[in-house]
N, C-alpha and C positions, 0 to 999 in steps of 0.2 A: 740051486742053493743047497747050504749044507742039512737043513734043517729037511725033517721029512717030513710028504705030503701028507694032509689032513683033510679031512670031510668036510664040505661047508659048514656043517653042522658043530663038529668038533672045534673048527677054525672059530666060528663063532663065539660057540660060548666061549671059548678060555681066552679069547683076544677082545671082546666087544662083553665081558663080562660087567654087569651094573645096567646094562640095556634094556630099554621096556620091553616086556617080551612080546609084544603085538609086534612092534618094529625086528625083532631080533626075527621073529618065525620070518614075516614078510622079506628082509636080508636074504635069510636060507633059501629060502622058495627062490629070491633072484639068482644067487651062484648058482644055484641048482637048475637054475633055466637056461634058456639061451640067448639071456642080452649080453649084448657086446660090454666086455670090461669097462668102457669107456664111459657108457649109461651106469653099470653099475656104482662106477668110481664117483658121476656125478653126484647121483639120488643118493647115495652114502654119503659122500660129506657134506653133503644138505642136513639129511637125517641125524647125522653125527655132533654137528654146531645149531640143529633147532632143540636137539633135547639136553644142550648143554654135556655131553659127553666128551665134550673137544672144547677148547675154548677158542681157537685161533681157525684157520683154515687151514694153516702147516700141518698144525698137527694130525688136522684131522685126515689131510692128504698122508700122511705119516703113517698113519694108522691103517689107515686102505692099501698103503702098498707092504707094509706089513701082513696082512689081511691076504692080500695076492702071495706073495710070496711061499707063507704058510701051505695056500693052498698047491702049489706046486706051477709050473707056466699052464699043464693042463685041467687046474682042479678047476670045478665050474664052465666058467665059457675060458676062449681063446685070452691068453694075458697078452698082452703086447707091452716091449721094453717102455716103448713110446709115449701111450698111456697116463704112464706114470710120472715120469718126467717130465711132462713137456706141460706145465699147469695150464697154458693155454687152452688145450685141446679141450679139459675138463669139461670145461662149459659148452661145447661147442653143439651138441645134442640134447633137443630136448629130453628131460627123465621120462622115461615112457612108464608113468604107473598105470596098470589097468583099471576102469572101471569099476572092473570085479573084484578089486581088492575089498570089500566089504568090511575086513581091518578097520582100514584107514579112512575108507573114503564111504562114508555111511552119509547116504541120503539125507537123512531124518535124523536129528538130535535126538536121543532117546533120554536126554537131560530133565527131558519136560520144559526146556524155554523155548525151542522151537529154532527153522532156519537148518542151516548146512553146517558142520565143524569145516573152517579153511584150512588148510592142510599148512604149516606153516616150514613146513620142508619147500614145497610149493613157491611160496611167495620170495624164503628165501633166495631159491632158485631163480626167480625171476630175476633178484638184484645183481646177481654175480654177473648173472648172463650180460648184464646193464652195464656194469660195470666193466668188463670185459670189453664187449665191444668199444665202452667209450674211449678205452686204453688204447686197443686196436686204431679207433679213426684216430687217436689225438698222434698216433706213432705215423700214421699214414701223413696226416696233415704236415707236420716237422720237415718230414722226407721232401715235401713237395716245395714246403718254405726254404729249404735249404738248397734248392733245385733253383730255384726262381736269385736268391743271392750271388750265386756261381754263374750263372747266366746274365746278371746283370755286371759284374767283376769282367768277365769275357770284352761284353760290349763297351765297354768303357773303355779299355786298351786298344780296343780297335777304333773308337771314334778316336782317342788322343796318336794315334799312326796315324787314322786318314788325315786330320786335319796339319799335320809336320808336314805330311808328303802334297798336298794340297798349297800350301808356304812356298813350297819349295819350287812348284811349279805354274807357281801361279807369278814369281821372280823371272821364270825363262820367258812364261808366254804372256806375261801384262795379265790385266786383270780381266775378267768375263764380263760384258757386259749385257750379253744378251736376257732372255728370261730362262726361266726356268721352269720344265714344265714334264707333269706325268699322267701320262696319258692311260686310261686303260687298265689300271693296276688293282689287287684283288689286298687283302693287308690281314696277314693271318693272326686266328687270337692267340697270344703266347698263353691263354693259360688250358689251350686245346680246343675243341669243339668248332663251329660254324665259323668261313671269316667275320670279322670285324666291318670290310668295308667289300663293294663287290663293283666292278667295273667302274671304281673312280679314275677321276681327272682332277687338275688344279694345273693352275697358271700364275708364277709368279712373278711379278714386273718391279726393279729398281723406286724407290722411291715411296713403295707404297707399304703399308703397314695392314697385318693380315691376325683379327681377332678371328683365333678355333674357336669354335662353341660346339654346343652337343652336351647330353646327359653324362653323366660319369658314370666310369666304367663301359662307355660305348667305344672307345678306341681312341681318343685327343693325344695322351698320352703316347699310346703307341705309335700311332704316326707321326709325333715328331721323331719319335728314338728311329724312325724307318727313314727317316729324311735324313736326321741327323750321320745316322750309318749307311748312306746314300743305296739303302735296298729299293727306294721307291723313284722312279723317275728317272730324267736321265742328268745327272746332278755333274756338271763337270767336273772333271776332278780337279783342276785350278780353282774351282768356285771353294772358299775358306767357309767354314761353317760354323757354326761354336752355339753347343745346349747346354742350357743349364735348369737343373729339375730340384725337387724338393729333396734330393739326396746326395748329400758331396761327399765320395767315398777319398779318404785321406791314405797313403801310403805312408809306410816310416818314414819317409825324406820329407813327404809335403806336410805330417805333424806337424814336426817343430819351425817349420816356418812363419814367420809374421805375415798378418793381411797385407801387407805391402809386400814384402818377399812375395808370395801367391797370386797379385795382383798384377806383379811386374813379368813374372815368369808366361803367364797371357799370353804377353805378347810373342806369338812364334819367331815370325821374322828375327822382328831385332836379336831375340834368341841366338836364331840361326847365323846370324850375321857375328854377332859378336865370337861365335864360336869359332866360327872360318877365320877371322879376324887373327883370334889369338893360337890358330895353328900355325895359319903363317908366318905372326912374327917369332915362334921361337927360332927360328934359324936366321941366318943372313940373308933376306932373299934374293931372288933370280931380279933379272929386269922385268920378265911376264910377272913373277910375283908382286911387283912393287906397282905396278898397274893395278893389278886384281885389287891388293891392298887399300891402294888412293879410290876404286871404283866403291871396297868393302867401306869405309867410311863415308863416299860420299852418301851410299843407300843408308848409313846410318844416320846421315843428316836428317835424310828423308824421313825416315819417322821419327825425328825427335829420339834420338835414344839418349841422349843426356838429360832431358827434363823429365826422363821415365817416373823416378821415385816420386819427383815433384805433384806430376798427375796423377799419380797411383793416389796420393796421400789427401789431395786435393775430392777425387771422388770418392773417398772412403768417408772421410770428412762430411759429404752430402748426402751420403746414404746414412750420415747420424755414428759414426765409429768417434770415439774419443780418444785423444792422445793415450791413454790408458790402454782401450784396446786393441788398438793399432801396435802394441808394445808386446801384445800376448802373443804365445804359440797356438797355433789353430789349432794344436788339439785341445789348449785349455778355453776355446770358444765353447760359447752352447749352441744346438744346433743350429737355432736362427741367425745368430751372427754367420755362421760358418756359410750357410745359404746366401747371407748380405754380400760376403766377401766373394764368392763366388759369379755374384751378379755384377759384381764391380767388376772382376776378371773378364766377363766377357764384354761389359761395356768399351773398359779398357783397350780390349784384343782387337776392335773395332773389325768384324767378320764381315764378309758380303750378304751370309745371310745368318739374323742370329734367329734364336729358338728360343722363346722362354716360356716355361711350365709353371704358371703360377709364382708371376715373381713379386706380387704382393705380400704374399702369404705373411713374411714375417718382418716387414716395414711396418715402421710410426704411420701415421698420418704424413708426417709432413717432407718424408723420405717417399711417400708412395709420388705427394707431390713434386717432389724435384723428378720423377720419373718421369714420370708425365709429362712434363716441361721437355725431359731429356731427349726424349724420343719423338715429342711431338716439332720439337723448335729445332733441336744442332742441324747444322750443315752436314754432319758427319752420315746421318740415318737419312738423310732426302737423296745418299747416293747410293745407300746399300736397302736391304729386303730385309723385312721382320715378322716373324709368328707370334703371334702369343696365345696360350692360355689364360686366363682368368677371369675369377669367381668376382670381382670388383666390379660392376656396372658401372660405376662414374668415370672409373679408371681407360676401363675398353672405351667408354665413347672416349673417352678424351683423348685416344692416341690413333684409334684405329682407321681405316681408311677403306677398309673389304671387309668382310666377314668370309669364313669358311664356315660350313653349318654340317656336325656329324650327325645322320640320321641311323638310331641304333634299330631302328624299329624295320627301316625302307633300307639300312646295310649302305645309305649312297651319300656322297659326301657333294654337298651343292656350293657355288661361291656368288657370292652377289655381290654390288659395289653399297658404299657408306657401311655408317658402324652398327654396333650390336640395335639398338634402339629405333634404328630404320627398319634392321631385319625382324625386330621384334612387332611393329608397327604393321609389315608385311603379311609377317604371319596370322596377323591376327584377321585379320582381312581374308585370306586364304580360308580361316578356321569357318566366319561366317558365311563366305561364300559356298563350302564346300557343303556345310550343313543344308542352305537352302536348297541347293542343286541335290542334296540326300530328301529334303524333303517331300518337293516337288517328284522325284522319282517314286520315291513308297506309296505318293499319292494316286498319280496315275495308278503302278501296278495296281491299286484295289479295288483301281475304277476298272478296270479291266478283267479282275477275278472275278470281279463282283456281278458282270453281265451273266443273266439269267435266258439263253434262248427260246425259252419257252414263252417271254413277253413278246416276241417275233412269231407265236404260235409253232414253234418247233420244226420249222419247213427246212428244207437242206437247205435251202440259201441263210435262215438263220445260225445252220450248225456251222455253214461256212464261217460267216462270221465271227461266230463263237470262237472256230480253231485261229482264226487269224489273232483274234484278241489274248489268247491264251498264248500265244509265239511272243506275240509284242512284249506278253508282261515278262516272259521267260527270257527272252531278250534284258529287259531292263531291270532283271532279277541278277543277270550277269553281268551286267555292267555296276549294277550296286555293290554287288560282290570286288569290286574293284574302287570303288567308292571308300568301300569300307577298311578295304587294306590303307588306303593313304588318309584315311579318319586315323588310322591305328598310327600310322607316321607323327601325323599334323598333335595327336593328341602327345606323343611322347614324350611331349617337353613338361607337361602336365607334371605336378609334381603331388606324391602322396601327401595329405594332409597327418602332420605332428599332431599329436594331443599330450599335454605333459602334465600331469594332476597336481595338484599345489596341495600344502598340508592342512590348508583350512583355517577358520579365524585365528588375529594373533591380536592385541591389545598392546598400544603403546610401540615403543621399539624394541627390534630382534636384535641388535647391534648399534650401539651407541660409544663413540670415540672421542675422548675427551684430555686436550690438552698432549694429544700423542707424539713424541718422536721417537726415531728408531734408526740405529746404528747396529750394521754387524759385528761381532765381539773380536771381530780380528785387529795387530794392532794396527795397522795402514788403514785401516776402514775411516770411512766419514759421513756424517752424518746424512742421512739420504732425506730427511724432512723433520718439521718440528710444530708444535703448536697446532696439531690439527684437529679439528673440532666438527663432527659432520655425525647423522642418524641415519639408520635404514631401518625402514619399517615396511610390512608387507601390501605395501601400495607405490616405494620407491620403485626409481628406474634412473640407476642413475648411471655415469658414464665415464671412467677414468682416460685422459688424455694425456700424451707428454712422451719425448723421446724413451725408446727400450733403453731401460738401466737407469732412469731418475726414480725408480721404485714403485713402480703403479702394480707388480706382482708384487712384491713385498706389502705392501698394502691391504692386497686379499689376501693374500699370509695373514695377516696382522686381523683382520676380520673375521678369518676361519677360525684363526686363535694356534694358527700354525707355530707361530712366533707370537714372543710376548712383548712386550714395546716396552725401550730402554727406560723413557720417563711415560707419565700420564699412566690413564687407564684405558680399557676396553670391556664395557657391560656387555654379557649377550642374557638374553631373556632364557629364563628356566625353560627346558622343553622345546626351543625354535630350532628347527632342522633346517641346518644352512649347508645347502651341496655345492660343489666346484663343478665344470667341465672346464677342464683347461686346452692349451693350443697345444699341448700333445697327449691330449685326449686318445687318440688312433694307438700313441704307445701304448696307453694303460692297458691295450687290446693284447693278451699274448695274439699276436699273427698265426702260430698255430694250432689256437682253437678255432673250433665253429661257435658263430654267436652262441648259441647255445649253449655249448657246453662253457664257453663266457661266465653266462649269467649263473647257470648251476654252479660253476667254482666259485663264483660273488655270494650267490645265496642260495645254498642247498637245500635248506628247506629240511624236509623231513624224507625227503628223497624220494617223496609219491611219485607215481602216476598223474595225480592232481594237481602237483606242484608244478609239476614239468609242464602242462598245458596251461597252468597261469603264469609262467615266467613265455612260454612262447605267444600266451594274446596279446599279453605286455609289448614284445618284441614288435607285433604284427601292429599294435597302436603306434608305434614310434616310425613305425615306414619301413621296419625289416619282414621282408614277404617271408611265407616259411620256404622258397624254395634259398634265398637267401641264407637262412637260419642254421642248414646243415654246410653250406658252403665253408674253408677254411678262409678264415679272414684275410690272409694274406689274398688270397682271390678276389677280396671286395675293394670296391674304390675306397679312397678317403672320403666320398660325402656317405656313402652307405657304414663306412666303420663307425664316422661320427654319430649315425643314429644309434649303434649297438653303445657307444657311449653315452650317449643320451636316455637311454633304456636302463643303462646303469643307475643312473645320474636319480632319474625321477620313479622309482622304483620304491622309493624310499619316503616318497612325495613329500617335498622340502618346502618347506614356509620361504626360505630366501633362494634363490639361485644365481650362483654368481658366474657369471662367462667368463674366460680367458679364452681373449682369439678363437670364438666357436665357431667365427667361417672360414678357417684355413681346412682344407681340405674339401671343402664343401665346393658345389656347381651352382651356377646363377640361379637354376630355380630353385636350389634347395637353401639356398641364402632368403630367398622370398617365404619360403615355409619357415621358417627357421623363425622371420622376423614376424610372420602369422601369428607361429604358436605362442612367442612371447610376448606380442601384445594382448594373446587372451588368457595368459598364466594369472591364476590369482591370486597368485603371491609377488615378493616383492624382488627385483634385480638390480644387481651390479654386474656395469660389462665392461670388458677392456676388449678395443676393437681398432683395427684401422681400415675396418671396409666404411667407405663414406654413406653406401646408404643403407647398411644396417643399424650404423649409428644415427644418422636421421629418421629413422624407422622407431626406433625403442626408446632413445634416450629423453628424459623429461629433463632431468640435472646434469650438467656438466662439473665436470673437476679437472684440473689440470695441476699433473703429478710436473713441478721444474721449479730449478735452481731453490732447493731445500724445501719448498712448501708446498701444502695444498690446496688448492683456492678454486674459489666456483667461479665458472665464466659465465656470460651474459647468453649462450649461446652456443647451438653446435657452428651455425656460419660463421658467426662472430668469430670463433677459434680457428674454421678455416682460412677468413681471411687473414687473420693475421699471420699463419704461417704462409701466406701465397704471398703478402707484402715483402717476406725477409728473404724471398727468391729472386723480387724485381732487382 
């Protein structure tokens, strides 16, 4: 540099001029030592922003490398360009001040109040360091989330090629009839570390109907994607296959298309056929061509390809789409519809074996119903093979026919025949059996520790004894040890217990709606309800029914006070803390943070030490373990994101809580916790749901959101039957 080198001393005062001089000597002493720049640079703009001589961190980095420069690269310790530039590094060492700074760091208050002066250089130091790293994980986290997208963008191209080329050969050689089966197979975790599953098998037969089950985040998911992308087994490649998951990623050509356009495209064949079709006629053809041609339509006889749109429009129709939505571009769907139409695509496609990931998740009630029906009754599924996931228990039994069981705990994937409810029935039986056979064992061992050979007067034949008995227990100490790994299996399904604190007495109603209706301000909009007249108070439970899109979320809109209703009014009680969790609850989640730093962005608090350990018992109340806690959320399943939203949610501890779709994303047991903690919340609920027995679980009052009103039913069954009548 141009400027010449200076004395720490010199450098000092004329650049840190205004400096207490207890801090300014202690400075000197440091350039004049041998700490590395990088220590120095730190403990200075700590020191620099705790005594207010800086007001920013720039500046006070500003100042320090001013400070260096002055000094010359060799004044003081070694300068390094790096240092200074690179503000990461700052932090990166702790400030090494000595003990014997006697300065700074005085024992004894000589104040006369007594206690230690905190060094508030110190503390500040602590923050940075905090914050730093949080920046560091939350940059790592993104990396890995953006890693995990491109990887699933990969897989998707590859299932939509195997399944064309699968079409195509499944035309030359008829169709597969045999089973399908994988033997043997190990099923790796995509997000690193241990496999998922370890010397599985599975066997699947025509006609039968095949519920996954298993804890989330133990692997369900990923072995359909492994089936689906025929990594697992020996999956013919004429065998047609078709999954559909909670994620329909859309290209610019499948945006703008209609659920019908998207619905019809499904079907490969006819696809393919058509396209052969219209190559050949652009020319005049051959005599071979004009064969091929009468052959290319008779096969389109064969699947109906002229009453394509007809069917497409007819099952869109039953999964609940309205001439309205059936009109839209699927990019102007919301996600659920876009998953709806999806599921129609493969019903559609009619596959030898389909897949489906939780395809309740974002069905009415009475769309889960036509499912059910669909799967369990057509002709079309008693010749083909189905998996399912789902979180639905009325739903699995009612279709299923096998169970496949992931054990995340024992790595091994079991199949048994009948539905979830036999297996559950099963287990449970296994649980007590296994326990008495644990108990019976510990008992013996003690009877056997517990022989004293000296009441045989201590002779060798008693010591004999004695070593036999001591083998046996050692024996059956080994065997317990093996006991206890499959207690660890059998318990896995065990789910953490919720705790969610309510906000305490409320008097009267929290929300009271009178005389309400409500139209959107747009002008094609129409009225979605009118005259509605209903109370919740923090003893309600009550229960909104009725197809997606007659307004049962506007509704809780209109209750949170989201939206203000075009006529009537809506009272909320002075002081009543009304929280949402809604069915994309898991978005609220940036994916890549870790819960924790979640809740810290939600509520910072004061930014203690103390803070951070009562947002993390919080977390550990709701069923997020702390090994959980640091994990990037994109890593955690959707029943585990649900509780980081739920940790949101009641953090706040709300007088009312209102659900939207809280068991999407969720796993069978955690739908049963879920329905625990709210029937011992002691405040009051509104829930919008289509899993049937969470709503038999919670709901005391029914409502039923259709055709403009909203009116109390007699009844949660009451309501299913009648939407099961208007299927017959």
């Amino acid at each position: 540099s141009s400027m010449p080198t200076l004395t720490p001393r010199t450098a000092c005062t004329t650049l840190l001029a205004g400096l207490d001089d207890d801090i300014l000597e202690y400075v000197i002493s440091m350039l004049e030592g041998d700490e590395e720049q990088e220590e120095i640079l730190s403990a200075l703009t700590a020191f620099l922003l705790s005594c207010e001589h800086c007001s920013t961190e720039e500046e006070a980095v500003a100042k320090c490398t001013e400070l260096f420069a002055a000094l010359g690269s060799d004044g003081g310790a070694e300068a390094e360009e790096e240092a200074v530039t690179s503000p990461l590094r700052l932090l990166d060492a702790p400030t090494s001040l000595a003990e014997t700074d006697t300065v700074l760091f005085r024992k004894e208050d000589d104040s006369g109040l007594g206690g230690r002066l905190v060094d508030i250089g110190e503390a500040i130091e602590q923050r940075k360091k905090r914050k730093a790293q949080r920046e560091e994980e939350k940059r790592a986290t993104r990396q890995h989330y953006e890693r995990i997208q491109k990887q699933r963008a990969a897989e998707e191209e590859k299932l939509q090629n195997a399944l064309t080329q699968s079409v195509t050969l499944r035309r030359q050689l008829g169709a597969y009839t045999g089973v399908v089966e994988a033997k043997d197979f190990s099923l790796a975790n995509p997000g690193g570390g241990r496999d998922l599953l370890d010397s599985a098998s599975f066997t699947l037969v025509r006609g039968r109907i095949y519920g996954l089950i298993g804890r989330n985040g133990k692997g369900k998911s990923t072995l359909m994607r492994a089936i689906a992308s025929r990594t697992v087994g020996n999956i013919p490649a004429e065998l047609t296959v078709h999954y559909v998951s909670q994620e329909v990623n859309l290209d610019e050509e499948t945006s703008t298309w209609t659920p019908v356009q998207f619905v019809v495209h499904a079907d490969v064949e006819r696809r393919l056929l058509m396209e052969e079709l219209e190559t050949l006629s652009k020319q005049e053809p051959t005599a071979q061509q004009a064969i091929e041609m009468a052959d290319l339509q008779n096969r389109l006889e064969v699947v109906e390809a002229n009453t394509a749109e007809e069917r497409a429009i007819l099952l869109l129709t039953n999964l609940g789409f309205t001439a309205e939505l059936r009109a839209r571009q699927m990019a102007a769907l919301s996600g659920g519809w876009k998953v709806r139409t999806a599921l129609a695509a493969a019903i559609f496609s009619r596959p030898d074996l389909l897949l489906l990931d939780e395809p309740t998740n974002h069905l009415s009630i009475g769309a889960v119903l036509w499912l059910a029906q669909e799967l369990a009754t057509s002709e079309t599924w008693k010749q083909r093979m189905v998996m399912i996931v789902s979180h639905d228990r009325v739903f699995l039994d009612e279709v299923s026919t096998d169970t496949l069981h992931v054990s995340g705990a024992a790595r091994k994937l079991t199949q048994s025949r009948g539905n979830y409810s036999s297996w559950a029935k099963r287990r449970q039986q296994q649980q007590l059996t296994h326990e008495r056979e644990m108990a019976a064992k510990l008992r013996t061992i003690k009877d056997l520790r517990d022989f004293n050979p000296a009441t045989l007067g201590s002779t060798p034949k008693a010591m004999r004894i004695y070593k036999t008995k001591q083998k046996q227990a050692d024996k059956l100490e080994e065997e317990s040890a093996l006991l206890l790994e499959e207690a660890a299996a059998l318990q896995e399904d065990a789910e953490l217990p919720l705790s969610l604190k309510a906000g305490g007495e409320l008097s009267g109603y929290a929300v009271q709606v009178k005389g309400v209706a409500f139209r959107y301000p747009t002008p094609d909009a129409k009225t979605l309800f009118r005259n509605v007249e209903m109370g919740i108070d923090a003893k309600s439970r009550v229960v909104l029914l009725g197809e997606n899109g007659n307004g049962k979320t506007t509704l809780v809109k209109l209750l949170l006070g989201e939206l203000e209703p075009t006529e009537g009014e809506i009272s909320r009680a002075g002081g009543a803390r009304i929280a949402l969790v809604n069915q994309h609850h898991a978005d609220q989640i940036d994916l890549a943070l870790s819960p924790l730093q979640f809740m810290l962005e939600r509520f910072p608090g004061d930014g203690s030490y103390d803070h951070e350990q009562q947002l993390r018992s919080h977390l550990h109340s709701c069923g997020v373990t702390s090994e959980m806690q640091s994990l990037p959320s994109s890593a955690l399943s959707g029943g585990q994101r649900s509780r980081v939203a739920l940790a949101a949610v009641s953090y706040t501890q709300p007088h009312i809580l209102v659900l939207d779709e809280p068991t999407n994303n969720l796993d069978l047991e955690s739908v049963v916790a879920l329905a625990d903690c709210i029937e011992k919340f002691q405040g009051g609920v509104v829930l919008v749901s289509h899993d049937q027995y969470f709503v038999s679980r919670v709901a005391q009052e029914v409502w039923v959101v259709e055709k403009g009103k909203v009116l109390r039913a007699p009844s949660f069954e009451s309501y299913r039957e009648a939407q099961l009548s208007k299927l017959k």
